[in-house]
C-alpha positions, 0 to 999 in steps of 0.5 A: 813919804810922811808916813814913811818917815813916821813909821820909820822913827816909831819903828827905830825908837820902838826897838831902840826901847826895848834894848835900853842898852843899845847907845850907837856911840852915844853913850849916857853922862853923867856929871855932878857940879857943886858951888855956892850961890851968889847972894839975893838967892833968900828972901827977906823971910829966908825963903828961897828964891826959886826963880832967882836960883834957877836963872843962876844955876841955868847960866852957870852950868848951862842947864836945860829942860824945863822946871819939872818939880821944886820945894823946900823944907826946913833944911834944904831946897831942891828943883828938878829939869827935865827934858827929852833925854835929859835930868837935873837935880839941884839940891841946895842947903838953906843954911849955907847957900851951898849947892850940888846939881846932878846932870844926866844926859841920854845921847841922840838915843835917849832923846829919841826914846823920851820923844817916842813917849811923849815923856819931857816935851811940851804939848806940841809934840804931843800934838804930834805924836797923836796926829802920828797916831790917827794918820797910821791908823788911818793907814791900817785901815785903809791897807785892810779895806783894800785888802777886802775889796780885792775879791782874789786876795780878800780870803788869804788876807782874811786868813793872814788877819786872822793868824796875826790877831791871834799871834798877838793875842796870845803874845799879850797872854803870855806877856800878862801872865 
């Protein structure tokens, strides 16, 4: 049944991928919410506070994801989050405190396609999707061997191998070209 499953989610989210544009009623969002921070977001040398930033821009507009990327140059300031499904860019000017955050969301597809990838998550899922990996592969081989111990079917199963791995070889080849 786990293997089911499995095959089921890669499988849904493999054709899911390959039309980006299929929501299910799910649609994107996106939304863009400005304002000023409260003060304490510099330091003393007027270097921005990064943490101090975030923790205020996570309560006041709920944001989500993990910090992916932040920076500072002479006149502004920006810090990223991500997760599965999900973006926000926050830009702040330095000179006036003043901030603008882009928020995107995918919808449960979206989630679903970053969770296929790896793309966003931590290293348990990670972890996951290699378990996932090993154990399909592990039934693919186990599928062909019987297919090889059964003396009736091993010559049509050699055949019906044989015509697949060169369907997908040409496939490759005409995908790469």
């Amino acid at each position: 049944m786990l293997a089911l499953l499995v095959v089921l989610f890669f499988g849904f989210t493999g054709v899911t991928l390959n039309h980006p544009g299929w929501t299910f009623g799910f649609p994107p969002s996106e939304e863009t919410v400005a304002g000023t921070l409260p003060a304490g977001w510099q330091s003393t040398d007027g270097s921005v506070e990064f943490l101090t930033v975030s923790e205020y821009l996570r309560s006041r507009h709920e944001i989500k994801g993990e910090v992916s990327d932040f920076g500072e140059t002479a006149s502004d300031a920006f810090l990223s989050y991500r997760g599965p499904g999900y973006s926000a860019d926050a830009f702040v000017d330095t000179s006036t405190g003043s901030y603008e955050v882009n928020i995107e969301e995918q919808g449960w597809i979206g989630v679903l396609n970053d969770l296929h990838k790896g793309r966003d998550t931590d290293s348990s899922w990670n972890w996951l999707i290699d378990v996932s990996g090993i154990f399909l592969v592990a039934i693919s081989v186990t599928g062909l061997a019987l297919q090889l111990l059964l003396s009736k079917r091993r010559r049509s199963a050699l055949v019906v191998a044989a015509v697949g791995a060169a369907l997908t070889m040409l496939l490759i080849a005409i995908a790469v070209s």
